[in-house]
C-alpha positions as CSV (number, residue, x, y, z in Angstrom):
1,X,-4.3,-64.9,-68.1
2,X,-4.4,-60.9,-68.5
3,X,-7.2,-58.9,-67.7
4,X,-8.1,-55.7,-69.0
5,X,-10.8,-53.7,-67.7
6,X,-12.1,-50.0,-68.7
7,X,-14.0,-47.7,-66.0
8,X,-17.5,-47.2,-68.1
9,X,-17.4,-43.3,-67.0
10,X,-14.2,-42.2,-66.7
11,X,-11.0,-42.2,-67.8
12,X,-9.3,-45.3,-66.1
13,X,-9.0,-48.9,-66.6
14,X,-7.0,-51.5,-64.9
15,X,-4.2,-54.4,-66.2
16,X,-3.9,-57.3,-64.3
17,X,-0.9,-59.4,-65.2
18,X,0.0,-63.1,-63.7
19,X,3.6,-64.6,-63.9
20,X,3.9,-68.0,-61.5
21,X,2.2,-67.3,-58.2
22,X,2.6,-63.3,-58.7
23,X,-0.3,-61.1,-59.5
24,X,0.3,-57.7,-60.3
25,X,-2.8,-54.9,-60.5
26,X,-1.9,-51.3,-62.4
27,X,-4.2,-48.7,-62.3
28,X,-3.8,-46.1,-65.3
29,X,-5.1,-42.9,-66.0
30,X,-5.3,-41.6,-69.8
31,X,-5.2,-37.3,-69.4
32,X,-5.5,-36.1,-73.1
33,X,-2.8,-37.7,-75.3
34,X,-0.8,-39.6,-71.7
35,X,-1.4,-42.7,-70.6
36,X,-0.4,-42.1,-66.2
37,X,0.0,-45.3,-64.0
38,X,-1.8,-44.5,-60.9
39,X,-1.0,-47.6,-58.5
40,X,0.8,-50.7,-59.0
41,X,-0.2,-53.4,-56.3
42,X,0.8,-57.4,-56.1
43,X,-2.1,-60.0,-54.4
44,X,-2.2,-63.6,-54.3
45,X,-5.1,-63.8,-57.1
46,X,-7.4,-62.1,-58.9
47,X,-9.8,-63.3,-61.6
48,X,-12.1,-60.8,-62.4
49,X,-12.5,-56.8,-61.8
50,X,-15.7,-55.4,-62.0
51,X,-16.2,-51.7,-62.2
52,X,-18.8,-49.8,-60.5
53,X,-21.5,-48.7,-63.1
54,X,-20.6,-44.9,-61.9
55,X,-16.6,-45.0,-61.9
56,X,-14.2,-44.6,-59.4
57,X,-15.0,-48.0,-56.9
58,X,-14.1,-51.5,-58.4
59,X,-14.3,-55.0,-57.2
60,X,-10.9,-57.5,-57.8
61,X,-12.1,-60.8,-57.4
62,X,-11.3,-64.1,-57.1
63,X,-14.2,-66.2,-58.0
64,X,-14.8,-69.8,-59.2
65,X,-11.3,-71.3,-58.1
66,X,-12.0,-73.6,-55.2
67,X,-13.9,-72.6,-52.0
68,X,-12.4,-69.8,-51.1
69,X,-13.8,-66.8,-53.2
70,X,-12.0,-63.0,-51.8
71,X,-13.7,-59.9,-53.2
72,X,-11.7,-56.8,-52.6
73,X,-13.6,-53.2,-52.5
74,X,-11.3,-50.6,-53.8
75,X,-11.5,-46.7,-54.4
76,X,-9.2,-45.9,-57.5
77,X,-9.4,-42.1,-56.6
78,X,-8.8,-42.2,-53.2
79,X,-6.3,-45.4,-53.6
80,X,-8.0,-47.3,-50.6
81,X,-9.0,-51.1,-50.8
82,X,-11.5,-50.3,-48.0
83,X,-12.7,-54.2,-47.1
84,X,-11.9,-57.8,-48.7
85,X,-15.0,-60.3,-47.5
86,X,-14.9,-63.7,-48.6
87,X,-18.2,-65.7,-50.3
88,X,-17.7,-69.7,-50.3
89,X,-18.1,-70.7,-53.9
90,X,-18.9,-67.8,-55.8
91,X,-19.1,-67.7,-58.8
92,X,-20.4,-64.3,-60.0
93,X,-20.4,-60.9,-59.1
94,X,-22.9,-58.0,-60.8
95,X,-23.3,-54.7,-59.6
96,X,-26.6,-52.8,-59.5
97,X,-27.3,-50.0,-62.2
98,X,-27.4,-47.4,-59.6
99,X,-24.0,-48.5,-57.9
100,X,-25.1,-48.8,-54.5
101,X,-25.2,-52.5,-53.8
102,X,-23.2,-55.7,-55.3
103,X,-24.2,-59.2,-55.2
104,X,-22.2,-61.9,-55.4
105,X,-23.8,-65.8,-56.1
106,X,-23.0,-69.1,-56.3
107,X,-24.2,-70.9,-59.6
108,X,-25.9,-74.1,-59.2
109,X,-24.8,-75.4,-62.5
110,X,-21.1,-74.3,-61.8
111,X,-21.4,-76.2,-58.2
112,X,-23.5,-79.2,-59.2
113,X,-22.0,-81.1,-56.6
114,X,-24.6,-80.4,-53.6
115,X,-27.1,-82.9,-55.4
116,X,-28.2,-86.6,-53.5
């Protein structure tokens, strides 16, 4: 499944393309009437990207697909993926309006299974 993500203040976004067990990321610039690929990279999975509200840092994620949940902090300026932490079962991920902290959860109603 694609995914297609636009930075909300700037002028990036990101493609993320899936053929068998290989993920590619692209990282594109538009500069006037160009379209520029910034950075190709390949990783095991991704199923969401979530842009900071400010630009320039994004999340790649891999949420809601077994136990093992990675989220990936990357700089798209600097081209740095500066840590990957992992969060058993999450589910979502939502950023704060100022861009300083992220929060990642697992959703009860998604992970139902926890009930006696």
């Amino acid at each position: 499944m694609p995914i297609f993500a636009w930075e909300p203040k700037g002028s990036r976004f990101i493609v993320v393309l899936s053929e068998l067990n290989k993920v590619v990321i692209n990282i594109y610039n538009v500069d006037k009437d160009k379209i520029n690929l910034l950075k190709t990279m390949e990783r095991k999975n991704i199923s969401s990207v979530h842009w900071n509200p400010l630009g320039r840092f994004v999340v790649l994620a891999n949420l809601g697909r077994g136990p093992a949940s990675e989220i990936e902090f990357y700089d798209t300026e600097e081209n740095i993926s500066y840590a990957t932490v992992e969060h058993y079962m999450a589910d979502n991920i939502e950023w704060d309006p100022t861009g300083r902290y992220l929060v990642s959860s697992v959703s009860y109603w998604m992970h139902a299974n926890d009930v006696r």
